[in-house]
N, C-alpha and C positions, 0 to 999 in steps of 0.2 A: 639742604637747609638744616636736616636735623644735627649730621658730623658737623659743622661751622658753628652749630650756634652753642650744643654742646661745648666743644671746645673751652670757646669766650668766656661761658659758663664756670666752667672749671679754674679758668686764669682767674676771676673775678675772686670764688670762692676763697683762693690761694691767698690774695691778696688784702680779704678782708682778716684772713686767719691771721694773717701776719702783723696787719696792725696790731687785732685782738690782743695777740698774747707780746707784741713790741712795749710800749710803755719806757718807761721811768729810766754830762753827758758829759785848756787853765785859764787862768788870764782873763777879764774882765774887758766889757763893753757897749759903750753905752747903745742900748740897740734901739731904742727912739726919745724923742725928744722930751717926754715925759717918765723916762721909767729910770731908773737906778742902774749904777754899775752894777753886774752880775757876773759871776765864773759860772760857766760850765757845770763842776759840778756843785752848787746852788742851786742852780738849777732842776738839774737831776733829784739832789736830798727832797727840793721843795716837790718835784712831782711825786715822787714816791711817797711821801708823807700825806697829800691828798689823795691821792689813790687806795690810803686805806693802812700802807709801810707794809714790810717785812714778815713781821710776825703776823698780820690778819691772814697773806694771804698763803703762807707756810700752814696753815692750819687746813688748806684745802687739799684735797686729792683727787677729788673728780668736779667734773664740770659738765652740763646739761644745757644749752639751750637752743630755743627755737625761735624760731619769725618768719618772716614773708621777704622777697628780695624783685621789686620791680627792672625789670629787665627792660632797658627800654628799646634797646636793637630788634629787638623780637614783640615787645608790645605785651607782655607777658609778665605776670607775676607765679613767682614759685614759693612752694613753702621748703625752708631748710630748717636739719636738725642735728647742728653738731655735739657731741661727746669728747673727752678727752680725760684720760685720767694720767696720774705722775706714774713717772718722770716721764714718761715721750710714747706717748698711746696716744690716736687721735685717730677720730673717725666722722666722716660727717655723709650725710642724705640730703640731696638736691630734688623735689619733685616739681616738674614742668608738666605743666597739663598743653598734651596735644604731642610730647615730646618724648617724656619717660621719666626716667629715675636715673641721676648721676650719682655714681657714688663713690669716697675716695676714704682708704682705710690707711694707718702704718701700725706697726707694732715695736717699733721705734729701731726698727733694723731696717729689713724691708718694708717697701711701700707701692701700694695698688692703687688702680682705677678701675670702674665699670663703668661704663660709657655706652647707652643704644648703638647697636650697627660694630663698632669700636669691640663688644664685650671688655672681657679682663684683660688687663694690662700690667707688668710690673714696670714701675718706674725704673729712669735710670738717668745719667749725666743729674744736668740741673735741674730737672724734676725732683729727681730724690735728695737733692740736697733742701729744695725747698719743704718737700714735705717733711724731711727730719727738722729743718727750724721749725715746724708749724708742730712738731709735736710734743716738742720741751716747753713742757706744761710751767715750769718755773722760770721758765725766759724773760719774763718780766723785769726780775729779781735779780738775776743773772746780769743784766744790763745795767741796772741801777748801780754797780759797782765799776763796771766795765766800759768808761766815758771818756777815756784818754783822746778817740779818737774824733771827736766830734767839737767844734767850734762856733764862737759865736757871731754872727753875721747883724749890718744890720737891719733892722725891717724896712729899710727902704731898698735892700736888695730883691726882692719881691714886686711884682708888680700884680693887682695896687697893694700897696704895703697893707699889712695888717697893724692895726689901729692897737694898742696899749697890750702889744706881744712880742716876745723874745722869740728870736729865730735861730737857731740851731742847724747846723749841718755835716754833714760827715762823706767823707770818699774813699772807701776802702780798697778803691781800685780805677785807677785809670776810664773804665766804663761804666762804673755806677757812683750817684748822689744821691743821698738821700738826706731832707730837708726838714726838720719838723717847726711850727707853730705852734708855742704855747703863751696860753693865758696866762697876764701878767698877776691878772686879780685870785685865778683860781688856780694857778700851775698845773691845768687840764691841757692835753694836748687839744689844738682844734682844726691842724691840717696836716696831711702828709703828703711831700711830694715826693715820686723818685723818676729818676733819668738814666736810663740806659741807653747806650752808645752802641752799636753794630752796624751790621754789612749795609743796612737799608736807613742810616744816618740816627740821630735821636728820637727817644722814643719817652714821652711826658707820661706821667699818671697822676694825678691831686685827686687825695681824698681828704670831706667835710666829715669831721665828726663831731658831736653833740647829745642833748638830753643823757648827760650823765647820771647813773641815779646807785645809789649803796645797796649793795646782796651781798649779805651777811657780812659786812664789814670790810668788803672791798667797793670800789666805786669803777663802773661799766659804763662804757657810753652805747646806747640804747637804738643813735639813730646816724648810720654810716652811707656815706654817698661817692660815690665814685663820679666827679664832672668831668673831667677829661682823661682820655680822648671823647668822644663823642659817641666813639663806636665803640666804645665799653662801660658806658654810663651806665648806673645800675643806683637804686637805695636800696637799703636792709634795714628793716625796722625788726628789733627782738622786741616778744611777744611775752618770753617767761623764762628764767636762770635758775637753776638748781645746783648744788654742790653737795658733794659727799655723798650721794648716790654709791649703793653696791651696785660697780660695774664690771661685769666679768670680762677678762684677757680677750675671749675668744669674739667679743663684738671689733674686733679690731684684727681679726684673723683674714687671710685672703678670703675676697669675695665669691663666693658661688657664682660657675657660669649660666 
């Protein structure tokens, strides 16, 4: 019970970092029956510009926060507290009461786990490719220019469509989609779907995001949901966000066994 559910743990965590720091995608389309032609990147400009633009969040270097993450395979709430400082440091703490302490560090080369039972691990194949995305602290930003490859769809390709939102999507490969929803009124994103293809057929994830709220001049969504599959449903509600924090290298150095 405890390797399994660790694991799921760990996927989830991956998955929420990755929205976190995802963010802010030619040709025009009308994606419902009320909303305006739109390109791509419009789109993109418009979300970055509510999120706080370029310059707010170039003024950061480190980042602190914490919350609670309901777990519901396990029936369990844990408290996490990820770090991350520029350009590609990234460290976070998972504590499960009954379970232990997960914990996954890079230092933007290499990248580890600590895991009960499991101990230390260095990552490798598409683990460590995920955790080097999770650790480019300006990825956000990065992306905001970077929208060649992403298209507009339209909300009734969804089911049930979402009501006065542009849909966006992008395939960078034959096995993976990835799908975003964004607000037409507030250029917030407010879903993310991705589809991966393998040995054992597709594989869905949709996450809800919401309660957006401004820290220090950037704009965070606050309250993250994982509803499908069923068997990795989890919320993450942050608690408190700091930035600029003096964070030494070494919190992001391989884990002690």
């Amino acid at each position: 019970m405890v390797v399994r559910a660790t694991c799921m743990i760990s996927m989830r965590i991956r998955a929420f970092c990755y929205f976190f720091l995802l963010a802010w995608g030619p040709g025009g389309f009308v994606a419902g029956a009320n909303l305006p032609e739109m390109s791509v990147e419009t789109l993109w400009a418009n979300h970055l510009e509510a999120i706080g633009g370029e310059r707010a969040a170039r003024r950061l270097t480190t980042r602190k926060y914490s919350g609670t993450i309901d777990i519901k395979s396990i029936r369990k709430k844990a408290k996490i507290t990820v770090v991350q400082k520029a350009p590609e440091k990234h460290g976070h703490r998972l504590q499960i009461p009954g379970l232990g302490i997960v914990e996954e560090r890079s230092d933007g080369k290499p990248a580890w786990s600590r895991k009960p039972i499991f101990g230390v691990k260095q990552k490798k194949g598409k683990d460590l490719i995920t955790a080097m995305e999770d650790a480019r602290f300006y990825r956000d930003i990065e992306r905001a220019t970077q929208f060649s490859d992403w298209k507009l769809l339209p909300a009734e390709s969804l089911e049930p469509a979402p009501p006065d939102s542009f849909v966006i999507s992008r395939s960078p490969s034959k096995k993976y989609t990835e799908t975003l929803v964004l607000n037409s009124q507030t250029s917030l994103i407010e879903s993310i779907t991705k589809i991966r293809k393998g040995f054992l057929g597709s594989q869905r994830q949709t996450m809800v995001v919401k309660d957006y709220r401004e820290i220090d001049g950037i704009v965070f969504p606050f309250d993250i949901a994982v509803v499908e599959p069923l068997s990795k449903a989890y919320r993450l509600v942050l608690t408190d966000m700091e930035h600029n924090l003096q964070v030494p290298d070494s919190l992001f150095e391989k884990p002690k066994k």
